[in-house]
C-alpha positions, 0 to 999 in steps of 0.5 A, spaced: 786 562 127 792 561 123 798 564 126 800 570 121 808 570 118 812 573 114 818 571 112 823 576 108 829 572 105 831 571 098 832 564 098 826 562 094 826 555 095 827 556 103 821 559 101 818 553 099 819 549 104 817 553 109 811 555 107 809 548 107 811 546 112 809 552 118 803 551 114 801 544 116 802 546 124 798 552 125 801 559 120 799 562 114 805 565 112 807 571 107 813 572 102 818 577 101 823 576 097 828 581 101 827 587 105 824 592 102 819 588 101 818 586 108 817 593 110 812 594 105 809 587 107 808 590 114 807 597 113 801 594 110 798 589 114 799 585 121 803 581 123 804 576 130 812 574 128 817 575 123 822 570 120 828 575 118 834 572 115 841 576 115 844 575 110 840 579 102 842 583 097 839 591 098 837 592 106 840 586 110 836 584 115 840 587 120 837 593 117 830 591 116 830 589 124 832 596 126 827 599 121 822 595 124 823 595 131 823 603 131 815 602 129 812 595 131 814 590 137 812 585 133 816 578 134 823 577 131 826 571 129 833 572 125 836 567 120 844 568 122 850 564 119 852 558 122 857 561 127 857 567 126 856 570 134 856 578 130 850 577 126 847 575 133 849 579 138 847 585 133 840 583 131 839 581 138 841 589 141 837 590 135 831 588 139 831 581 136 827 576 139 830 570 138 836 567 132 836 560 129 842 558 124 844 555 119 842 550 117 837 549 122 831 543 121 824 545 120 822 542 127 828 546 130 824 552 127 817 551 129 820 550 136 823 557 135 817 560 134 812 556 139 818 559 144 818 566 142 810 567 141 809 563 148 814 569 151 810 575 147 803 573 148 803 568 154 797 564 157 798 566 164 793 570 168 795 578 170 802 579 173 803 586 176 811 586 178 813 593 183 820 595 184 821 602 187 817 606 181 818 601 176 811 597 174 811 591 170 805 588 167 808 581 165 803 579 159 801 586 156 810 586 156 810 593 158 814 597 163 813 604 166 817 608 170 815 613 175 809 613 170 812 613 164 813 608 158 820 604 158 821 602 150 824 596 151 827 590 146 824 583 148 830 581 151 831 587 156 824 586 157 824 578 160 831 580 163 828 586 168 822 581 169 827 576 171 831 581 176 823 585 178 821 577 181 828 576 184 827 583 187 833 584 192 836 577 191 842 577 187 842 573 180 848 570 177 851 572 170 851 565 167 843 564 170 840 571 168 839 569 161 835 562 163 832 566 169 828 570 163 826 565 159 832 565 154 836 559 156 836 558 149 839 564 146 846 561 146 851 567 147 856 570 152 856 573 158 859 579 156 852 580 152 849 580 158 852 586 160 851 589 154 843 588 155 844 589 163 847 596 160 842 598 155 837 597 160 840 601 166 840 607 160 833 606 159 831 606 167 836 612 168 840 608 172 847 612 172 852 606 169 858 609 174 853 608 180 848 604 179 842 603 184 837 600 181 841 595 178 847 593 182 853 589 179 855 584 185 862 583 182 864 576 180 857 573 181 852 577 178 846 583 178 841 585 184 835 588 183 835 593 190 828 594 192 831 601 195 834 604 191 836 610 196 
């Protein structure tokens, strides 16, 4: 069965080319022309990913993606400016999955999306991960602490998969991101420590004194396997 996307950006001509062309290796896409009519789109109906472009008259995307992340897990994609890191760094704490920007290739795109869909519905049999109270079923993408669900954006979600698995082994900064399956995700350092501290937030973690995710200064995070 087809794959089905929506894609929201008010460029009707990239509208055209891509439909053609995702069309022709394994999606069925959906149009909308902006981001009131995405949100309409997916209140409406299912979705497996949605292409979001940034930059539209009315509800930018960076609004849309907050709208839709505070209903639905469904795979983002953004189209960002050339260069511009802001729009990036913002769509993904937003809960994002994944960026591409223009202009970009079609192929680069589908190799994009291939990605994201891989991350978010993998092929591989069941992986249960325990840490201390935290639980991690890996394909269903979920996580629980003490029980209790942990609401995690995409990119949280591979980071703490990639500390849970290196449990009590120290993971350096500029290896975290390629450890989660996000090497292509070309941001700094820094926003990993944002990610990092979005993440204590959820876990409860005290960011002064952390004990679930520690800062080994200069080099990286560990993931303690005693948290006392």
């Amino acid at each position: 069965m087809p794959t089905r996307l929506l894609l929201i950006d008010d460029d009707a001509r990239l509208h055209e080319l891509l439909k053609s062309y995702l069309t022709q290796n394994g999606f069925s896409v959906a149009s909308a022309m902006d981001g009131t009519r995405g949100l309409a789109a997916i209140a409406a109906e299912p979705f497996e990913v949605v292409l979001l472009d940034v930059m539209m008259p009315g509800i930018d995307g960076i609004e849309v993606c907050k709208r839709i992340r505070q209903k639905s897990n469904v795979p983002i994609v953004m189209l960002t400016a050339k260069g511009d890191e802001t729009d990036r760094v913002v769509g993904l704490e937003l809960g994002a999955d994944d960026y591409v920007a223009k202009p970009f290739s079609p192929r680069e795109l589908l190799a994009r999306l291939r990605a994201v869909l891989r991350r978010t519905r993998p092929d591989s049999p069941a992986e249960m991960l325990r840490v201390g109270d935290v639980v991690i079923d890996v394909p269903a993408r979920t996580a629980s602490m003490s029980g209790k669900p942990i609401d995690l954006t995409g990119i949280e979600f591979d980071l703490l998969v990639a500390l849970a698995r290196r449990a009590g082994r120290v993971v350096a900064r500029d290896a975290l991101l390629s450890a989660a399956g996000r090497d292509d995700v070309v941001v700094g350092e820094r926003t990993v420590d944002v990610h990092i501290s979005h993440l204590r937030q959820k876990l409860g973690d005290d960011p002064r004194s952390p004990k679930l995710i520690r800062t080994v200064r200069g080099v990286g995070y560990v993931f303690a396997k005693d948290s006392e």
